[in-house]
PDB file of N, CA, C and O in Angstrom:
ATOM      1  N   UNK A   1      98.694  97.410  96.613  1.00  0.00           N
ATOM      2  CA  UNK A   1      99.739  97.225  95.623  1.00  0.00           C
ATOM      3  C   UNK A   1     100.087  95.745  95.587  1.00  0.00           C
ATOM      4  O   UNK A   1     100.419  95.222  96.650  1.00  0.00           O
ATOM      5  N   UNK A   2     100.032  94.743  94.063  1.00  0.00           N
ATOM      6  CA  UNK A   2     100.310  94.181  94.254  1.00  0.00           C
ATOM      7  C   UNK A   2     101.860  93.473  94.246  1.00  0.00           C
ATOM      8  O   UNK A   2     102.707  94.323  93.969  1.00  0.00           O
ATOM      9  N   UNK A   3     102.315  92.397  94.434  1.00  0.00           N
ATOM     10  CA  UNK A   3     104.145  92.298  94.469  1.00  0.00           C
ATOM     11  C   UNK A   3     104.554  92.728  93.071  1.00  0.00           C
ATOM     12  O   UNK A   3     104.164  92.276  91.995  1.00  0.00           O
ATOM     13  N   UNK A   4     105.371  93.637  93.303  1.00  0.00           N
ATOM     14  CA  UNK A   4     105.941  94.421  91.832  1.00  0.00           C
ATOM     15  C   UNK A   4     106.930  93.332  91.005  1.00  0.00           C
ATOM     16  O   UNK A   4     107.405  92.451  91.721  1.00  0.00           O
ATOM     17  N   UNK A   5     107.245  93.301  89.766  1.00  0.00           N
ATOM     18  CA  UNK A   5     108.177  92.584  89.484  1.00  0.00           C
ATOM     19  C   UNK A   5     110.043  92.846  90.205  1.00  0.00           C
ATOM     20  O   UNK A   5     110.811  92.132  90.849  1.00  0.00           O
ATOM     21  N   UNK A   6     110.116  94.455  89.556  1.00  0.00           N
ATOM     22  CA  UNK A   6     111.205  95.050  90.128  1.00  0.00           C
ATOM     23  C   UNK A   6     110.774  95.795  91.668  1.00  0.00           C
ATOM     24  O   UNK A   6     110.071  96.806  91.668  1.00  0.00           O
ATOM     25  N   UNK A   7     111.147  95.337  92.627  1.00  0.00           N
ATOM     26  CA  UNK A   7     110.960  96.301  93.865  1.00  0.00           C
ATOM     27  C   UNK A   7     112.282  96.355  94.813  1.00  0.00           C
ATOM     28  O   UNK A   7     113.171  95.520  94.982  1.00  0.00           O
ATOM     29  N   UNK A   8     112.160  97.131  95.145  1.00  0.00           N
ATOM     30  CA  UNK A   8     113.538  97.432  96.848  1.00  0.00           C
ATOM     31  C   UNK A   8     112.246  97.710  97.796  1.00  0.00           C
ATOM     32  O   UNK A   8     111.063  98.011  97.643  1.00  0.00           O
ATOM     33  N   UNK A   9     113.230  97.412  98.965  1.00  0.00           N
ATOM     34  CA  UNK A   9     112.832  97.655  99.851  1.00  0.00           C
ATOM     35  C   UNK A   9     114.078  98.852 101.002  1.00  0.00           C
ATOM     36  O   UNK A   9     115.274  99.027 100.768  1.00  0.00           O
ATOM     37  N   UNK A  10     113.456  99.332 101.908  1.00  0.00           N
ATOM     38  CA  UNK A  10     114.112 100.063 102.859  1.00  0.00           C
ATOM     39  C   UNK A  10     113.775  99.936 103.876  1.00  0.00           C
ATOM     40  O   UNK A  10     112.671 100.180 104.362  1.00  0.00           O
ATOM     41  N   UNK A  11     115.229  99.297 104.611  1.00  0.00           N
ATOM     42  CA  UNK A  11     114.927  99.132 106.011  1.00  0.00           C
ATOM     43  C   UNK A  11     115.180  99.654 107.209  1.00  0.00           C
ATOM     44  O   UNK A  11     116.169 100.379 107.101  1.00  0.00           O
ATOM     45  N   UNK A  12     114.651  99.635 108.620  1.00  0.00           N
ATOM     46  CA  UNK A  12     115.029 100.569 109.072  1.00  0.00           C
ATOM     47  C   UNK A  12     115.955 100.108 110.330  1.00  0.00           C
ATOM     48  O   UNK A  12     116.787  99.239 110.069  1.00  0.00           O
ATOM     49  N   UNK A  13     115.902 100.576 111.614  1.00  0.00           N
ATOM     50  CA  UNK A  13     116.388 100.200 113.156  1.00  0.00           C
ATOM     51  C   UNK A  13     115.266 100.312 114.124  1.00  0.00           C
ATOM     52  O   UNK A  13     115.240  99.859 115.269  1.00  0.00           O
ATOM     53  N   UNK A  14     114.391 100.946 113.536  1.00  0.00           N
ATOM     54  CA  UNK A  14     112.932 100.376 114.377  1.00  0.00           C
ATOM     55  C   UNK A  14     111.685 100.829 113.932  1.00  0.00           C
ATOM     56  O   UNK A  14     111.675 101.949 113.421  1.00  0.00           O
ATOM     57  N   UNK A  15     110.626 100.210 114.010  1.00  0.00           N
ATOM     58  CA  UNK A  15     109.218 100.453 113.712  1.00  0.00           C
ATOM     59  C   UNK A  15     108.577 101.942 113.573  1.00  0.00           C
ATOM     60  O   UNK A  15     107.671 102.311 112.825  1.00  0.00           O
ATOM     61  N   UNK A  16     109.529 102.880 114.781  1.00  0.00           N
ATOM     62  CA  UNK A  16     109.013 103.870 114.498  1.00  0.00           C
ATOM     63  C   UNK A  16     109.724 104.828 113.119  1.00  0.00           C
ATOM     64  O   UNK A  16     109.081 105.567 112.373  1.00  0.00           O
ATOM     65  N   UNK A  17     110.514 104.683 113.089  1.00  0.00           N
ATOM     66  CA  UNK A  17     111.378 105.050 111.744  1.00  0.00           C
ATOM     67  C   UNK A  17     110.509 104.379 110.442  1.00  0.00           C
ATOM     68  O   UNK A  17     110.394 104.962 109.364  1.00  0.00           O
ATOM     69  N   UNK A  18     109.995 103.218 110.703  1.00  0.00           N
ATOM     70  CA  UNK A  18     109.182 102.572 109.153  1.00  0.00           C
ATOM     71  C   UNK A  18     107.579 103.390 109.429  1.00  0.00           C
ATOM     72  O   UNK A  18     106.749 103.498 108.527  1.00  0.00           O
ATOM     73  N   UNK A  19     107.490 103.609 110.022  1.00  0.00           N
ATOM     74  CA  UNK A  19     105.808 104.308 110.334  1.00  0.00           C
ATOM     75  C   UNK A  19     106.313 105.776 110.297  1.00  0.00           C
ATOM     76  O   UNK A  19     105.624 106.251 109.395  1.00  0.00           O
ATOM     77  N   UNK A  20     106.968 106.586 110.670  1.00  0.00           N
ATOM     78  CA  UNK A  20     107.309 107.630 110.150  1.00  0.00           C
ATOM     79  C   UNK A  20     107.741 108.047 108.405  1.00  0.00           C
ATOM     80  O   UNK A  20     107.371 108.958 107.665  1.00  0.00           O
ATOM     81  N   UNK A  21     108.562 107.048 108.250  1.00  0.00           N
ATOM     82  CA  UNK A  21     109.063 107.401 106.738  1.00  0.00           C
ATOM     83  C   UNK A  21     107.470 106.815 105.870  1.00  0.00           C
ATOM     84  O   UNK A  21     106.996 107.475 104.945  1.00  0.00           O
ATOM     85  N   UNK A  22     106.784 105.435 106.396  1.00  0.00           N
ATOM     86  CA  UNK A  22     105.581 105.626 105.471  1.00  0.00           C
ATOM     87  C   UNK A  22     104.409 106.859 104.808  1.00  0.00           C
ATOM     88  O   UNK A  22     103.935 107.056 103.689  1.00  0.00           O
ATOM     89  N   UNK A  23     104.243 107.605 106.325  1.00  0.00           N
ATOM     90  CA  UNK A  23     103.745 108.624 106.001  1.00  0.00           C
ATOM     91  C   UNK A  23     104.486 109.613 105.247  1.00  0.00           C
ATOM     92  O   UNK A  23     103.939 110.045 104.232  1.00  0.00           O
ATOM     93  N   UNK A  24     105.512 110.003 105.527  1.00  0.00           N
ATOM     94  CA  UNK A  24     106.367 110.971 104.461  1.00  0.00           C
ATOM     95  C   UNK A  24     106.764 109.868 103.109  1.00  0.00           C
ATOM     96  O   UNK A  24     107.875 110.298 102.801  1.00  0.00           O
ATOM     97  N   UNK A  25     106.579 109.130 102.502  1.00  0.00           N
ATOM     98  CA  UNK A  25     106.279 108.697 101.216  1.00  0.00           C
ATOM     99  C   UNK A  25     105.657 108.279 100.958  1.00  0.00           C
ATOM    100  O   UNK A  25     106.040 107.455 100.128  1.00  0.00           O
ATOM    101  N   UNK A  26     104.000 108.213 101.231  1.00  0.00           N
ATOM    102  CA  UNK A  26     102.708 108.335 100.912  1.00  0.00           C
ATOM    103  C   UNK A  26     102.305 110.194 100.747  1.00  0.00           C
ATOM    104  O   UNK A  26     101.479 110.580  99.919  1.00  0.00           O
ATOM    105  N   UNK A  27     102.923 110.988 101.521  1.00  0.00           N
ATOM    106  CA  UNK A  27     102.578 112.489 100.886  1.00  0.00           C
ATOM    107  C   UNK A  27     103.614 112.959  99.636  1.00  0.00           C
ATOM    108  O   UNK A  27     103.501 113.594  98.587  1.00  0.00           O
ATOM    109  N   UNK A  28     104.568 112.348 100.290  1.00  0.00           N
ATOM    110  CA  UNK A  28     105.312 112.500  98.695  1.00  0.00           C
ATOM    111  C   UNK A  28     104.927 111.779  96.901  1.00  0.00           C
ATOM    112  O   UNK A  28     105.395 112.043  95.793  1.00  0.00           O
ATOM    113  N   UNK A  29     103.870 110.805  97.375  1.00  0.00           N
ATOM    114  CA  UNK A  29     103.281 110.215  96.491  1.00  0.00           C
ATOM    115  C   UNK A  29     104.028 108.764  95.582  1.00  0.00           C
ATOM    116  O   UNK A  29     103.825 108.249  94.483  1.00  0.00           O
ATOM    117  N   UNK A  30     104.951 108.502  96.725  1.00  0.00           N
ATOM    118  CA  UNK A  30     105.363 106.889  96.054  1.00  0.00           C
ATOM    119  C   UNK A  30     104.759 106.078  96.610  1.00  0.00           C
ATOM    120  O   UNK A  30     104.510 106.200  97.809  1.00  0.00           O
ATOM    121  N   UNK A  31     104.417 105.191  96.005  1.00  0.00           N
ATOM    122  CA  UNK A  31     104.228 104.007  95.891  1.00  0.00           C
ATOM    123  C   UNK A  31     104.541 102.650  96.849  1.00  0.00           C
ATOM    124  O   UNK A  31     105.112 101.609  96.525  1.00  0.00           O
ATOM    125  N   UNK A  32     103.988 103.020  98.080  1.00  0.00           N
ATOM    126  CA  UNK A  32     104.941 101.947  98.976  1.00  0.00           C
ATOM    127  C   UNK A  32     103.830 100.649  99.435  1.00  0.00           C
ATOM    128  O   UNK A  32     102.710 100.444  98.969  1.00  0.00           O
ATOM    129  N   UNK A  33     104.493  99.945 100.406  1.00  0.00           N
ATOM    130  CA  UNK A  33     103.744  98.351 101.390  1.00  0.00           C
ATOM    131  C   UNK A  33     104.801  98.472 102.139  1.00  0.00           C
ATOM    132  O   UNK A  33     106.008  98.419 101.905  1.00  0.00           O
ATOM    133  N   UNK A  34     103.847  98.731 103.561  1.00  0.00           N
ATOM    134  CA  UNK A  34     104.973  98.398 104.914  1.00  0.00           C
ATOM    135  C   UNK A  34     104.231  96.700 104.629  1.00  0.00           C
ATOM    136  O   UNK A  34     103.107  96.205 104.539  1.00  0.00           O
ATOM    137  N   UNK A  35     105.411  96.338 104.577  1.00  0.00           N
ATOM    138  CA  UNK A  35     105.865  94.831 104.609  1.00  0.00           C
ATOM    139  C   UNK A  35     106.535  94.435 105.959  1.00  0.00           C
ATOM    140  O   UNK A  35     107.218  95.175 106.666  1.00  0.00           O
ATOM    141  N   UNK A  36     106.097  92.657 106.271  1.00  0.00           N
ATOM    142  CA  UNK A  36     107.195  92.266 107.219  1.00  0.00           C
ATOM    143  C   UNK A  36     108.801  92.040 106.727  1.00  0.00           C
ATOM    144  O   UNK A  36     109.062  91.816 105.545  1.00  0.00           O
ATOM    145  N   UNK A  37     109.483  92.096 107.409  1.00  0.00           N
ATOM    146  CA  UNK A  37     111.215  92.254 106.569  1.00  0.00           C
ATOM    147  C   UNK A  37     110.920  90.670 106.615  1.00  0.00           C
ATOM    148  O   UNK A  37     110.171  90.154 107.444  1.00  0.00           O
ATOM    149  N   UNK A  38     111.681  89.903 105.511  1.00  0.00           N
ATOM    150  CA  UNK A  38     111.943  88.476 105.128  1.00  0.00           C
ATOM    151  C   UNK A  38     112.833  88.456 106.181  1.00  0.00           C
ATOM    152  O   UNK A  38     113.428  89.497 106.458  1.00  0.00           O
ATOM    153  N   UNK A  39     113.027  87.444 106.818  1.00  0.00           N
ATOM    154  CA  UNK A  39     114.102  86.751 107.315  1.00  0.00           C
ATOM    155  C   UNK A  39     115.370  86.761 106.980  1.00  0.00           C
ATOM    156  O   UNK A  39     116.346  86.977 107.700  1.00  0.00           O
ATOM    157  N   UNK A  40     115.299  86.420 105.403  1.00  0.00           N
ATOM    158  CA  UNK A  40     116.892  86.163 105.226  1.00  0.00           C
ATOM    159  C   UNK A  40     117.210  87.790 105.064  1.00  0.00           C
ATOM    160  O   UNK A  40     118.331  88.204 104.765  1.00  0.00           O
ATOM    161  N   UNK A  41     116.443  88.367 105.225  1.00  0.00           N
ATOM    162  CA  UNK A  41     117.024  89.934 104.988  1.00  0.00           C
ATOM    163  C   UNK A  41     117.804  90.237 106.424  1.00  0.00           C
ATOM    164  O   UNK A  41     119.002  90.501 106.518  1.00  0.00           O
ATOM    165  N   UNK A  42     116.976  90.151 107.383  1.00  0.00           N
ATOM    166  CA  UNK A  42     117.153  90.891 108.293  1.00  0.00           C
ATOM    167  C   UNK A  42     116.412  90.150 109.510  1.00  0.00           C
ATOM    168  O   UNK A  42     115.474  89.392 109.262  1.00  0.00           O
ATOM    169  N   UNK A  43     116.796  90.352 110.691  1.00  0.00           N
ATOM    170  CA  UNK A  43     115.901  89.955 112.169  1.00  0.00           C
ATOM    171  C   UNK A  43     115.744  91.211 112.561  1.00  0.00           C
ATOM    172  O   UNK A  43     114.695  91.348 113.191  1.00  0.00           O
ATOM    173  N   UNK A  44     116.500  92.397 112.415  1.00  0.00           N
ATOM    174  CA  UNK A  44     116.527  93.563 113.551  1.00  0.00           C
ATOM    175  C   UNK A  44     115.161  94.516 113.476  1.00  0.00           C
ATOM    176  O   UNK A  44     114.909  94.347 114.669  1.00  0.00           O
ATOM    177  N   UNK A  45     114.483  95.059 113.196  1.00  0.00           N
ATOM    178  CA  UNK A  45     113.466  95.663 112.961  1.00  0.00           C
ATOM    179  C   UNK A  45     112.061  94.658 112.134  1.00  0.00           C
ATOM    180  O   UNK A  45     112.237  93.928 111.159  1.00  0.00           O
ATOM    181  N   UNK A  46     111.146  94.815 112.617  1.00  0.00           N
ATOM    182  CA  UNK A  46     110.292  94.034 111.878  1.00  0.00           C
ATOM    183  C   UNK A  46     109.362  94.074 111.332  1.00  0.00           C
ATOM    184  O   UNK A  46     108.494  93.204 111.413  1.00  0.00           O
ATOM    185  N   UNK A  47     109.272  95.373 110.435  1.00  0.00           N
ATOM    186  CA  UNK A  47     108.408  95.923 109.120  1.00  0.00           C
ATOM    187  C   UNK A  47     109.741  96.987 108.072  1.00  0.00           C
ATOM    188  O   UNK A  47     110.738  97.609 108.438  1.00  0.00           O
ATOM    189  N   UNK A  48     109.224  96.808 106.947  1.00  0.00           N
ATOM    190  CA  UNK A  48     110.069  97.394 105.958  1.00  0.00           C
ATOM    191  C   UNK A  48     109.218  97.874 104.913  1.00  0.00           C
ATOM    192  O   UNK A  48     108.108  97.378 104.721  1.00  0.00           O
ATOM    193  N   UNK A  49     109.763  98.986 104.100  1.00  0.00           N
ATOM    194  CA  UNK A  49     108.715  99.175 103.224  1.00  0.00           C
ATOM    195  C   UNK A  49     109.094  99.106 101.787  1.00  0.00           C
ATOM    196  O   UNK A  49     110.161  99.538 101.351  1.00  0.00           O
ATOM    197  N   UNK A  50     107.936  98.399 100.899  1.00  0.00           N
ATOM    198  CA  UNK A  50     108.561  98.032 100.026  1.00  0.00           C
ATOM    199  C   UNK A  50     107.907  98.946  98.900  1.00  0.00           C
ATOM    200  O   UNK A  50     106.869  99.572  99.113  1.00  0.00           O
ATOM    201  N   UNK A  51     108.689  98.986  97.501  1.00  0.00           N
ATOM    202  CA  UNK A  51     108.500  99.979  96.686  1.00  0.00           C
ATOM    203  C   UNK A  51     108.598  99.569  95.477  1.00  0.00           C
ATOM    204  O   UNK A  51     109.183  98.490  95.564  1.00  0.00           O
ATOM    205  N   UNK A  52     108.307  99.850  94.070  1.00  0.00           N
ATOM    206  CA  UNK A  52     109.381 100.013  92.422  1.00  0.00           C
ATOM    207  C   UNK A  52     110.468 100.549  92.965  1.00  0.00           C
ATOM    208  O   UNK A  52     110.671 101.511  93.705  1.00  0.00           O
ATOM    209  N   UNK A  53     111.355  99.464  92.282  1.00  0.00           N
ATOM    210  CA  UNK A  53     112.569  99.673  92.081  1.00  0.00           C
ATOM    211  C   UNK A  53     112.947 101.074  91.302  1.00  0.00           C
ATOM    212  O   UNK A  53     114.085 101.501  91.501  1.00  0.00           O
ATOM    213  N   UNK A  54     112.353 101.588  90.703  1.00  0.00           N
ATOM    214  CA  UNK A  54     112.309 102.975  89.942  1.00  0.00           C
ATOM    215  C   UNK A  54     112.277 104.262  90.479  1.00  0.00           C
ATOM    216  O   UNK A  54     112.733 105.375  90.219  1.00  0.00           O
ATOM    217  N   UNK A  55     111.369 103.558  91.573  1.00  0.00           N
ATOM    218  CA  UNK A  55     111.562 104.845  92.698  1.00  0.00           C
ATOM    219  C   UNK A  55     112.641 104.923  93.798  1.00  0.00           C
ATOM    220  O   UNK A  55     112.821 105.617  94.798  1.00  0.00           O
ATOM    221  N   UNK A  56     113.097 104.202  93.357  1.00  0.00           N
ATOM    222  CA  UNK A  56     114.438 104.590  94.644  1.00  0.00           C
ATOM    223  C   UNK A  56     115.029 105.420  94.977  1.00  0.00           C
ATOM    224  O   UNK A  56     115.412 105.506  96.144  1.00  0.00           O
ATOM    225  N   UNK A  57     115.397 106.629  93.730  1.00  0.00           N
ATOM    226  CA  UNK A  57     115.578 107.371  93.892  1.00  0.00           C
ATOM    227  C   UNK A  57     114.729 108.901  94.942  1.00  0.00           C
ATOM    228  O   UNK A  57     115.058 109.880  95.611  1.00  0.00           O
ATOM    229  N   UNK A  58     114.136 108.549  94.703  1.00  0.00           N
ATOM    230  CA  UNK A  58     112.386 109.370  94.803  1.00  0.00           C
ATOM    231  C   UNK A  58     112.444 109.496  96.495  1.00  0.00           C
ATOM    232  O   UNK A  58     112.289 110.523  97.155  1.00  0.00           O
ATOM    233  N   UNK A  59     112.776 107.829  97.093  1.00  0.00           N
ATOM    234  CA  UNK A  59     112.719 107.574  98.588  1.00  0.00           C
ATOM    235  C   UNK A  59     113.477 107.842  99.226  1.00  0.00           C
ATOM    236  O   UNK A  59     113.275 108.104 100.412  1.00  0.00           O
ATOM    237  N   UNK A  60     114.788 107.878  98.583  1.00  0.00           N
ATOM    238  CA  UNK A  60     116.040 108.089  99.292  1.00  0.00           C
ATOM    239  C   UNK A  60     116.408 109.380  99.125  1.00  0.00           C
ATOM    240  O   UNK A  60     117.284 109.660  99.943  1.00  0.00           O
ATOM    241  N   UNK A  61     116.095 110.384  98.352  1.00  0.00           N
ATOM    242  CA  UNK A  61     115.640 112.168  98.372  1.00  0.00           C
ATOM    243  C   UNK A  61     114.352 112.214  99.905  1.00  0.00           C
ATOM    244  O   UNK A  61     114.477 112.887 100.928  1.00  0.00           O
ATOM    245  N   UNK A  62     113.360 111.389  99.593  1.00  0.00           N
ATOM    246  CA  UNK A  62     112.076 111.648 101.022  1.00  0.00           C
ATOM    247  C   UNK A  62     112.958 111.645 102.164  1.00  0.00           C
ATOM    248  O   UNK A  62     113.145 112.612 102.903  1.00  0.00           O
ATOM    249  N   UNK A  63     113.549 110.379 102.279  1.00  0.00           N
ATOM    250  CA  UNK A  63     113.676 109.985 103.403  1.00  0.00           C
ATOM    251  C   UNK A  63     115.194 110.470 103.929  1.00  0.00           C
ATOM    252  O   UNK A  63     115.575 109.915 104.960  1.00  0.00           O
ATOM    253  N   UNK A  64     116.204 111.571 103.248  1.00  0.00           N
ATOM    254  CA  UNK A  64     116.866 112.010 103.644  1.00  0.00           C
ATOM    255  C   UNK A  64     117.291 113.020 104.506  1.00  0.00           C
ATOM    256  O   UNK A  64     117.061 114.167 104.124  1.00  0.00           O
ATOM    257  N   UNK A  65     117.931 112.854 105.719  1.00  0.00           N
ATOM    258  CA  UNK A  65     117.640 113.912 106.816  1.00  0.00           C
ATOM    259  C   UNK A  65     115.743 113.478 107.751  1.00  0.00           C
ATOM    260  O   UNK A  65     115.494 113.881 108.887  1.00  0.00           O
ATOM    261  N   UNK A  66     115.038 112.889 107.157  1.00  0.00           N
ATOM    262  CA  UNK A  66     113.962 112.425 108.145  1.00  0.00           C
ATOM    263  C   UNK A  66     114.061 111.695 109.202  1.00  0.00           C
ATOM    264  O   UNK A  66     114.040 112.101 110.364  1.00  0.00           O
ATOM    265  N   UNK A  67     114.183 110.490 108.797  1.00  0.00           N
ATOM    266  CA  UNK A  67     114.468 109.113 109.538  1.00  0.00           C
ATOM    267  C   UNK A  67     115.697 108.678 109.137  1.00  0.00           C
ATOM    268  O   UNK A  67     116.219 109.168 108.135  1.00  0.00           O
ATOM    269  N   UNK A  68     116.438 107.499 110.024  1.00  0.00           N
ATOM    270  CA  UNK A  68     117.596 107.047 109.712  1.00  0.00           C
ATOM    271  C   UNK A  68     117.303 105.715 109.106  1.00  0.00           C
ATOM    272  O   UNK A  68     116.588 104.858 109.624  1.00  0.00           O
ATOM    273  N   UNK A  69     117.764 105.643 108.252  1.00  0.00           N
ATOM    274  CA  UNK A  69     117.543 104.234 107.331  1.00  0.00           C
ATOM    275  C   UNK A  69     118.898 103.248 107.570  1.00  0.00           C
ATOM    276  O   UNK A  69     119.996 103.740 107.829  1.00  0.00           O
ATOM    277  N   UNK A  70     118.676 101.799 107.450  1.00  0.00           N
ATOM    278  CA  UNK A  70     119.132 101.055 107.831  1.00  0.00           C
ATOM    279  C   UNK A  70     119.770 100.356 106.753  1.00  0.00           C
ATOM    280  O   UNK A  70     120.768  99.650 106.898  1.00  0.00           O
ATOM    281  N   UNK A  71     119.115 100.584 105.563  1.00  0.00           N
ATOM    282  CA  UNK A  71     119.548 100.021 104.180  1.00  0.00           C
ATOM    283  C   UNK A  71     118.374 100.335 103.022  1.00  0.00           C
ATOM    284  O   UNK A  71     117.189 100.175 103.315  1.00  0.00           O
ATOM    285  N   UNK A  72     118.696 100.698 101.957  1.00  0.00           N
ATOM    286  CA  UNK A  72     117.812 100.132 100.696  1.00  0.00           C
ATOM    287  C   UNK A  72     118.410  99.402  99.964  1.00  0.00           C
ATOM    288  O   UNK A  72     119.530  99.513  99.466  1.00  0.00           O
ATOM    289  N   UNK A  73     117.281  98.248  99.851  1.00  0.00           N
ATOM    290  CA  UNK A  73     118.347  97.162  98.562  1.00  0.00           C
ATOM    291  C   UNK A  73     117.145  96.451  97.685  1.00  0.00           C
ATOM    292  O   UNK A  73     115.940  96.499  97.927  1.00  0.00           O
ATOM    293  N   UNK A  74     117.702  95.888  96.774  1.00  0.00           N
ATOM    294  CA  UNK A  74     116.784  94.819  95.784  1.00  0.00           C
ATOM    295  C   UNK A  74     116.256  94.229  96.254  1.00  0.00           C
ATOM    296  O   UNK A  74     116.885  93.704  97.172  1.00  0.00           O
ATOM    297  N   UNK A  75     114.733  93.755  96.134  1.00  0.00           N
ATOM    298  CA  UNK A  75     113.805  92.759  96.775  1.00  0.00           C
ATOM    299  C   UNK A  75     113.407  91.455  95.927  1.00  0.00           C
ATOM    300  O   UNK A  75     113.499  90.261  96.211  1.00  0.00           O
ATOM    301  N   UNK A  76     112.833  92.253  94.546  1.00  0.00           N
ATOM    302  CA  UNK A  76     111.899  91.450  94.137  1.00  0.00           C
ATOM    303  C   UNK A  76     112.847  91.116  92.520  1.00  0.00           C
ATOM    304  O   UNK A  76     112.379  90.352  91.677  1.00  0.00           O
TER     305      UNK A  76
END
């Protein structure tokens, strides 16, 4: 995937939470890139996954009750 115009990203509290939720929204069929988190985003965890902004909705239905998410916000 290449960098979307509109994207979010979702972040987590640790690696295993971003490698868990990847696989449950790759079977759910969105559209993701475990990405490194930018800096100015964040230091605490250090992969995030990034998405269309369109689907946000989509991820935050996946990833509810799965993993604990740390934030979704605007990226790109």
């Amino acid at each position: 995937m290449e960098q979307p115009e509109n994207c979010s990203v979702v972040l987590f509290h640790s690696i295993t939470h971003a490698m868990k939720a990847e696989k449950r929204l790759k079977a759910a069929g969105v559209t993701i890139k475990l990405i490194p988190v930018p800096r100015h985003i964040s230091s605490d965890c250090g992969v995030c996954l990034r998405f269309p902004r369109e689907q946000e909705e989509a991820v935050a239905a996946a990833l509810t009750g799965f993993v604990e998410i740390r934030e979704i916000r605007p990226f790109c």
